[in-house]
N, CA, C and O atoms as CSV, one atom per row, in Angstrom:
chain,resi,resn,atom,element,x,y,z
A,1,UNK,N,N,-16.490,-15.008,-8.270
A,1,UNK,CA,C,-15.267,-15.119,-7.509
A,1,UNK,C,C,-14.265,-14.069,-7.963
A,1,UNK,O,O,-13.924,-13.183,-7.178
A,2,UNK,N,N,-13.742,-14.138,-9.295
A,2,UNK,CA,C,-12.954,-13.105,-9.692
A,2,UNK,C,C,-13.945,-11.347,-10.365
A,2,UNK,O,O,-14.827,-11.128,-11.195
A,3,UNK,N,N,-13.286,-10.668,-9.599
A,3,UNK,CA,C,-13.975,-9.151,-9.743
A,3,UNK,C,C,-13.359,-8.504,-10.876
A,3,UNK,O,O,-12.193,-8.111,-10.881
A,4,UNK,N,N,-14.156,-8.406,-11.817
A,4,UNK,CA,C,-13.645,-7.799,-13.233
A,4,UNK,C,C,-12.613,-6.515,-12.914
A,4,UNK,O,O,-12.912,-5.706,-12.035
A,5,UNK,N,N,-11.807,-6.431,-13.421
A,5,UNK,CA,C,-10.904,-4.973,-12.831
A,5,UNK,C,C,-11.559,-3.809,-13.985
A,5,UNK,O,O,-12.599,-4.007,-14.614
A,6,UNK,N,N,-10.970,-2.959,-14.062
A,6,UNK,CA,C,-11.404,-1.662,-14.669
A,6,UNK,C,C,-10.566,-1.397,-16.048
A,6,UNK,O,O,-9.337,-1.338,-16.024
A,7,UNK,N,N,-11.292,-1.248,-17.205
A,7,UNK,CA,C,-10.372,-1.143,-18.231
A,7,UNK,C,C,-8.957,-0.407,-18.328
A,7,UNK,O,O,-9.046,0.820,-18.291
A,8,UNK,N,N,-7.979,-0.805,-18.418
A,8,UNK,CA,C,-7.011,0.105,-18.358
A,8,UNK,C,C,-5.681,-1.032,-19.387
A,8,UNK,O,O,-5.541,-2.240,-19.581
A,9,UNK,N,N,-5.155,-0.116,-19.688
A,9,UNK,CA,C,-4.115,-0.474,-21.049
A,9,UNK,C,C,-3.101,-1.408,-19.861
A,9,UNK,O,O,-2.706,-1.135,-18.727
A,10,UNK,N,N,-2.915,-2.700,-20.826
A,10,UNK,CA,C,-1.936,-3.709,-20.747
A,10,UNK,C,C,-0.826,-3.727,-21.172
A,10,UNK,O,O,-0.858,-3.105,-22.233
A,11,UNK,N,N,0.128,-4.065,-20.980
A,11,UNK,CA,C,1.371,-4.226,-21.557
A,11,UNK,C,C,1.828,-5.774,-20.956
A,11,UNK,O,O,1.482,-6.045,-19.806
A,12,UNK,N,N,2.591,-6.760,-21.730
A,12,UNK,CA,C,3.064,-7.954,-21.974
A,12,UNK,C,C,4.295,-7.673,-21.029
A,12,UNK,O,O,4.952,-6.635,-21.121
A,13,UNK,N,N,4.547,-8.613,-20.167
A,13,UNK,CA,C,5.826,-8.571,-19.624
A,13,UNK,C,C,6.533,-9.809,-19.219
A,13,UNK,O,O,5.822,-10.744,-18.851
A,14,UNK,N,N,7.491,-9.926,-19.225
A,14,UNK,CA,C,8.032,-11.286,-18.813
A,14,UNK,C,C,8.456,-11.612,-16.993
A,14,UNK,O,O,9.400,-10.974,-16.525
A,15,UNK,N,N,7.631,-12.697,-16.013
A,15,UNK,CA,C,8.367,-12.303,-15.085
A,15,UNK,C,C,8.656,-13.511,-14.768
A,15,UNK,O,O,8.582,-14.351,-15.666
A,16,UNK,N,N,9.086,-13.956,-13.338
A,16,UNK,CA,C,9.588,-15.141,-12.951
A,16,UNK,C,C,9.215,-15.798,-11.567
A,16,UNK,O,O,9.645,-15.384,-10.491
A,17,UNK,N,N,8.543,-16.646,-11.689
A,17,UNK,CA,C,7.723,-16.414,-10.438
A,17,UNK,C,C,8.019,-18.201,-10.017
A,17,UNK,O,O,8.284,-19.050,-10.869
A,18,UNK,N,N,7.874,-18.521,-8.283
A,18,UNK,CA,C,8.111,-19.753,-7.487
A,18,UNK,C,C,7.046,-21.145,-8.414
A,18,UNK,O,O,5.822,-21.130,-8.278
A,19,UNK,N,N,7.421,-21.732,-8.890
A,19,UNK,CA,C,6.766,-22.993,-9.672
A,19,UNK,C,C,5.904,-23.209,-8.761
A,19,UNK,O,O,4.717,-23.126,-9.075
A,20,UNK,N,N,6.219,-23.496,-7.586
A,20,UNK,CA,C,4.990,-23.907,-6.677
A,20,UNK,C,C,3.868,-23.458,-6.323
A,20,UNK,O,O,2.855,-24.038,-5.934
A,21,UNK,N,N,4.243,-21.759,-6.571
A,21,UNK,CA,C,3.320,-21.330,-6.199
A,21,UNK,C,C,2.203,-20.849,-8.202
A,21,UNK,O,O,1.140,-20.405,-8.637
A,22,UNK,N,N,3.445,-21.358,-8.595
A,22,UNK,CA,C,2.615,-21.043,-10.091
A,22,UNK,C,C,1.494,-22.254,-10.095
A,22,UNK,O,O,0.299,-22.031,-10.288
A,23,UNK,N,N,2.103,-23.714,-9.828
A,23,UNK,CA,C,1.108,-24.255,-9.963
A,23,UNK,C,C,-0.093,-24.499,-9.356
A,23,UNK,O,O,-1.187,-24.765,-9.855
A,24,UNK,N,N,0.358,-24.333,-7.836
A,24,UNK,CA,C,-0.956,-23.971,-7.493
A,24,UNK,C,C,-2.464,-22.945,-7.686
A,24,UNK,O,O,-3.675,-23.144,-7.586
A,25,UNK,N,N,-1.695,-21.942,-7.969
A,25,UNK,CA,C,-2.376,-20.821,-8.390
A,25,UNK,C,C,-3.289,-21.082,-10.124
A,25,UNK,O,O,-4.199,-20.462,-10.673
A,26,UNK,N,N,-2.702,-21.959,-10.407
A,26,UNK,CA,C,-3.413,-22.964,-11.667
A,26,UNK,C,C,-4.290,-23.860,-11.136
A,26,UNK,O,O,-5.495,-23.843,-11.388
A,27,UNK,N,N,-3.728,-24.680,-10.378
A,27,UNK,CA,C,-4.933,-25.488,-9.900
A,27,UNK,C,C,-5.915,-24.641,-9.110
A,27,UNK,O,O,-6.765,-25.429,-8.697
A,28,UNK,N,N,-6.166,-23.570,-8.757
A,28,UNK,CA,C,-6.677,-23.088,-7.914
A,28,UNK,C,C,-7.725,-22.057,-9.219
A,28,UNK,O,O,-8.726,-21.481,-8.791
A,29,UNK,N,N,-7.413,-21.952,-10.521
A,29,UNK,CA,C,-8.230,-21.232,-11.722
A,29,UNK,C,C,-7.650,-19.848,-11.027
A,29,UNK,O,O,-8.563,-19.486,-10.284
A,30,UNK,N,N,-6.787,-19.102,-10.943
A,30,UNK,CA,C,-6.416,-17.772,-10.130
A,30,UNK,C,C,-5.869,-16.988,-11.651
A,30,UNK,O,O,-5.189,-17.441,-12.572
A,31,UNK,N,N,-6.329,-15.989,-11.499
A,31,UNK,CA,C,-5.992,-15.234,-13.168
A,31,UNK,C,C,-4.329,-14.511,-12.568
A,31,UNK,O,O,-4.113,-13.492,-11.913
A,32,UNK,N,N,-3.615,-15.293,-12.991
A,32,UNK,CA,C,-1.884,-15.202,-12.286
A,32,UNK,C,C,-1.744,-13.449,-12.874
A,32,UNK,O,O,-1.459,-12.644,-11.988
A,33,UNK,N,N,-1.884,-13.036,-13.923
A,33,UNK,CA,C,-1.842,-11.340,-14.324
A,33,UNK,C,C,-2.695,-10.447,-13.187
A,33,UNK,O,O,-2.170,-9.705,-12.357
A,34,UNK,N,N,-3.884,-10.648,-13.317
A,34,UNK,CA,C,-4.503,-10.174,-11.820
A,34,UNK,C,C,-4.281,-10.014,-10.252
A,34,UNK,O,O,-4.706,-9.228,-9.404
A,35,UNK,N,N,-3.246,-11.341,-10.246
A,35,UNK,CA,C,-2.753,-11.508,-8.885
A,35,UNK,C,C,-1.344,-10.828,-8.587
A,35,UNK,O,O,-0.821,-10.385,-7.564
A,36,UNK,N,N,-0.944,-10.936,-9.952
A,36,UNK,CA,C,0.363,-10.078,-9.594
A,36,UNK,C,C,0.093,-8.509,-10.152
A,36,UNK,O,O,1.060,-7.762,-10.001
A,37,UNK,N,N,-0.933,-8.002,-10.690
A,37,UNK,CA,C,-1.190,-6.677,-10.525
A,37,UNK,C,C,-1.673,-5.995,-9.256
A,37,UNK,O,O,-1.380,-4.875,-8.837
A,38,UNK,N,N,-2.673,-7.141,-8.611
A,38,UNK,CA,C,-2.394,-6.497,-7.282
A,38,UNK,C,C,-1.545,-6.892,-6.374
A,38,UNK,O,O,-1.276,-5.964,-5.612
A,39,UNK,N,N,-0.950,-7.965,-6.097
A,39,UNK,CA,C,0.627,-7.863,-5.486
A,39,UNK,C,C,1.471,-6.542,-5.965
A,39,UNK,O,O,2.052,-6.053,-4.996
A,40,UNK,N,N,1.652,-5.988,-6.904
A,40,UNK,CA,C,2.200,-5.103,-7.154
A,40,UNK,C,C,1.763,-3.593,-6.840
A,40,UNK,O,O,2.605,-2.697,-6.772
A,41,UNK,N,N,0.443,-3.376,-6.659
A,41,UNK,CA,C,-0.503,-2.497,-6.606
A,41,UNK,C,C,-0.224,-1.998,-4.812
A,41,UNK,O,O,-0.147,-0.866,-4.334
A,42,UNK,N,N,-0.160,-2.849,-4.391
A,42,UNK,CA,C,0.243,-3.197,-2.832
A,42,UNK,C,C,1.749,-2.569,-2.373
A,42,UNK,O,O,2.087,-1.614,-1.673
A,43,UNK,N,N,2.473,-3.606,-3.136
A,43,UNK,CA,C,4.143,-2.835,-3.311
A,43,UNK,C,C,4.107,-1.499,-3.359
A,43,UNK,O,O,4.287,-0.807,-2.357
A,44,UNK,N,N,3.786,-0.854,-4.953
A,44,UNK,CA,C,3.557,0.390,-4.922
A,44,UNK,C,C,2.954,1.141,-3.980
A,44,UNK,O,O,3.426,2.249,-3.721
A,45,UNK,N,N,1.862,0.686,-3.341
A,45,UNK,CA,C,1.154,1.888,-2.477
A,45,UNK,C,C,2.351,1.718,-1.074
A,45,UNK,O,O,2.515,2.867,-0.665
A,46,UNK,N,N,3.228,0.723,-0.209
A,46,UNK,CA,C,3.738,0.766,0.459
A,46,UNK,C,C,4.949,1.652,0.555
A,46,UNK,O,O,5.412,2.114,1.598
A,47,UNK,N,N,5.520,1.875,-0.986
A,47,UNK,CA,C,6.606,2.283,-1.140
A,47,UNK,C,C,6.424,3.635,-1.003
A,47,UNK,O,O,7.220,4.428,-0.499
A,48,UNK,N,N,5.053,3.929,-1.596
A,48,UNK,CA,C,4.493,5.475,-1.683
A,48,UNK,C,C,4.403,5.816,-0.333
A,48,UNK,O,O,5.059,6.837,-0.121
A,49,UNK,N,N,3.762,5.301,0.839
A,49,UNK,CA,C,3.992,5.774,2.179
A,49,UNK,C,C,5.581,5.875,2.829
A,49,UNK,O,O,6.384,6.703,3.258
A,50,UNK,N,N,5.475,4.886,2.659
A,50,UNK,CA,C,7.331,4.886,3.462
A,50,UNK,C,C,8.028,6.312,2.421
A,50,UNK,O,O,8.899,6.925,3.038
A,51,UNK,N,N,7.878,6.599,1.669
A,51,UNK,CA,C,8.355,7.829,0.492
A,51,UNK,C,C,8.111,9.036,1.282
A,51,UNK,O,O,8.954,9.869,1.616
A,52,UNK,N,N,6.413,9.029,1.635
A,52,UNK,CA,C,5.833,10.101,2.162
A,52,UNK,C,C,6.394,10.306,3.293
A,52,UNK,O,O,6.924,11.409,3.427
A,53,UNK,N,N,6.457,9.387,4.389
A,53,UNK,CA,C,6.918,9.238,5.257
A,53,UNK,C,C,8.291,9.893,6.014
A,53,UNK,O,O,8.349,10.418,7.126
A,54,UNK,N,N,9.484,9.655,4.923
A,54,UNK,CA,C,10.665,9.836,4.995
A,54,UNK,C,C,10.448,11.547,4.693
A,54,UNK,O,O,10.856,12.479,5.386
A,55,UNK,N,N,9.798,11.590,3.638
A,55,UNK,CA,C,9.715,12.974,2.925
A,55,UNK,C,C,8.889,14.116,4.146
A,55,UNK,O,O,8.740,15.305,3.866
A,56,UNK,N,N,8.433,13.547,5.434
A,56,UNK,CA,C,7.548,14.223,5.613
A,56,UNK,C,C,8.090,14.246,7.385
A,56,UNK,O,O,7.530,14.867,8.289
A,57,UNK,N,N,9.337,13.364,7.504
A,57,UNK,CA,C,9.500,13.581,9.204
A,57,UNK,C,C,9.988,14.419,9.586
A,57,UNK,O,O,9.806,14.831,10.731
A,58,UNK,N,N,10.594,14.825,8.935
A,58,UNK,CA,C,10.995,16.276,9.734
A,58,UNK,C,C,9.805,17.248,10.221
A,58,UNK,O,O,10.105,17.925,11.205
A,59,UNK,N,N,8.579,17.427,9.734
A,59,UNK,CA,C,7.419,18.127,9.995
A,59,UNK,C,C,6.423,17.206,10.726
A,59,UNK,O,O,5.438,17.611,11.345
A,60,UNK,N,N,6.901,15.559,10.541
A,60,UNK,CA,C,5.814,15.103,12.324
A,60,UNK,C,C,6.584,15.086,13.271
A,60,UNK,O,O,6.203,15.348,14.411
A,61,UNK,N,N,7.959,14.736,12.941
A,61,UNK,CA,C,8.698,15.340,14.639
A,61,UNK,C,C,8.590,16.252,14.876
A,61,UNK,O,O,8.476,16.341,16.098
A,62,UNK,N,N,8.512,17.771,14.087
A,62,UNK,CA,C,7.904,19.418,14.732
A,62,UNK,C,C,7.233,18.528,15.126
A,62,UNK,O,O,7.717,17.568,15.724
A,63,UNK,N,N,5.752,18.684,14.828
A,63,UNK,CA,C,4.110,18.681,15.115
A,63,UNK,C,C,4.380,17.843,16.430
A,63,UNK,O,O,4.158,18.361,17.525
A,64,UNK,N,N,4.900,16.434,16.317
A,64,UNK,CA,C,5.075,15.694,17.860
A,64,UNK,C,C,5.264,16.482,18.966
A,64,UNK,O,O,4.619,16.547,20.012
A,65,UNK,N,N,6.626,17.305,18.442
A,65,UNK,CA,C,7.390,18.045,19.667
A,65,UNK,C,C,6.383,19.159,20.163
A,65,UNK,O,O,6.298,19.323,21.381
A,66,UNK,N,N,5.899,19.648,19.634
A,66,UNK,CA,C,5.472,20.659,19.890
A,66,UNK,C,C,3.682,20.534,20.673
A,66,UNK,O,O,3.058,21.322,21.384
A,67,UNK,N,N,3.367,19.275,20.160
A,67,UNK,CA,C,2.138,18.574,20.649
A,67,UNK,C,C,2.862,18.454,22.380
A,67,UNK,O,O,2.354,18.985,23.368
A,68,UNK,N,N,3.691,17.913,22.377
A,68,UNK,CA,C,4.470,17.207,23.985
A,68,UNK,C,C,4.792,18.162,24.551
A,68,UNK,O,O,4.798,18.054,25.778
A,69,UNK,N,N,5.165,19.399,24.007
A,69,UNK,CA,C,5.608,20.727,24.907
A,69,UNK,C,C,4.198,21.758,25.059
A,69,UNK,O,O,4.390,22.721,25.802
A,70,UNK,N,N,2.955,21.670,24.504
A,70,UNK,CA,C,2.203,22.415,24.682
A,70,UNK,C,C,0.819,21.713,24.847
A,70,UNK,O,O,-0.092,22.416,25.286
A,71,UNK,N,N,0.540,20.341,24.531
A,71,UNK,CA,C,-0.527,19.557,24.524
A,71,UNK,C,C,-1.447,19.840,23.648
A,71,UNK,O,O,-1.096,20.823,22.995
A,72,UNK,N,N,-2.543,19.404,23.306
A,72,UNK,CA,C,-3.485,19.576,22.107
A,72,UNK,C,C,-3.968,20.713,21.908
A,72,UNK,O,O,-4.368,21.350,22.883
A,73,UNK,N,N,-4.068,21.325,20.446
A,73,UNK,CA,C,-4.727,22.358,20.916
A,73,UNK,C,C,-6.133,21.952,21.067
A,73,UNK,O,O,-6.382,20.752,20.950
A,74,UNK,N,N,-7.100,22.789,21.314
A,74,UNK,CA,C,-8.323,23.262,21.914
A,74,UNK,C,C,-8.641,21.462,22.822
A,74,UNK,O,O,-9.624,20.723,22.879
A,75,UNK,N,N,-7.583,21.407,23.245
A,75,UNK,CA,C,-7.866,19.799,24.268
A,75,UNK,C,C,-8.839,20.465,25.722
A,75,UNK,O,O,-9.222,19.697,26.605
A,76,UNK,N,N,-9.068,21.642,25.755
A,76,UNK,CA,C,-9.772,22.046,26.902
A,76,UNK,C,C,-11.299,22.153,26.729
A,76,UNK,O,O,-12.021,22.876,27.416
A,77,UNK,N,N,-11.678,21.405,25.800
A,77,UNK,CA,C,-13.106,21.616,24.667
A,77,UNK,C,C,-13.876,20.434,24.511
A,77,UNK,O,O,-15.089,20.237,24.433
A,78,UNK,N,N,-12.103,19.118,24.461
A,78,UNK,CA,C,-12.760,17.757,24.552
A,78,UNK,C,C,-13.671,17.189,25.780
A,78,UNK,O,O,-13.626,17.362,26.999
A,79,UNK,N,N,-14.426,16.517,25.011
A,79,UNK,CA,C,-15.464,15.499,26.073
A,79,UNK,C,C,-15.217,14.218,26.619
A,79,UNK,O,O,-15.857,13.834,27.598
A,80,UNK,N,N,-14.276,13.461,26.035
A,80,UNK,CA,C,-13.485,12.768,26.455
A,80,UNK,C,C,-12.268,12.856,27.031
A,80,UNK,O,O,-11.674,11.836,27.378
């Protein structure tokens, strides 16, 4: 059930988390460090897009605009 993760250095942290959902996650045998490394793992990768994202619109609105004013290139090639 639980998938061994990959060795990588730990550090101790203190956090604070909904009782309810602590205890369930006990009754349920859920390795609570695991679950909130990837809850967090998740966070991080979201934040990293929306980052990219922001960092990067000014060059998909070009590419859009310029897609809408000239259409795909080599679109005269597609088979569909």
């Amino acid at each position: 059930m639980n998938k061994p993760m990959p060795s990588v250095r730990r550090k101790a942290t203190n956090i604070s988390l909904d009782s309810g959902l602590l205890e369930e996650a006990r009754a349920l045998q859920i390795n609570i460090s695991r679950a909130c490394e990837r809850g967090l793992a998740d966070q991080i990768s979201e934040a990293r897009e929306q980052q990219w994202r922001a960092d990067n619109a000014d060059a998909l609105a070009s590419s859009n605009h310029h897609v809408a004013d000239q259409g795909l290139p080599l679109a005269g090639f597609r088979r569909f």
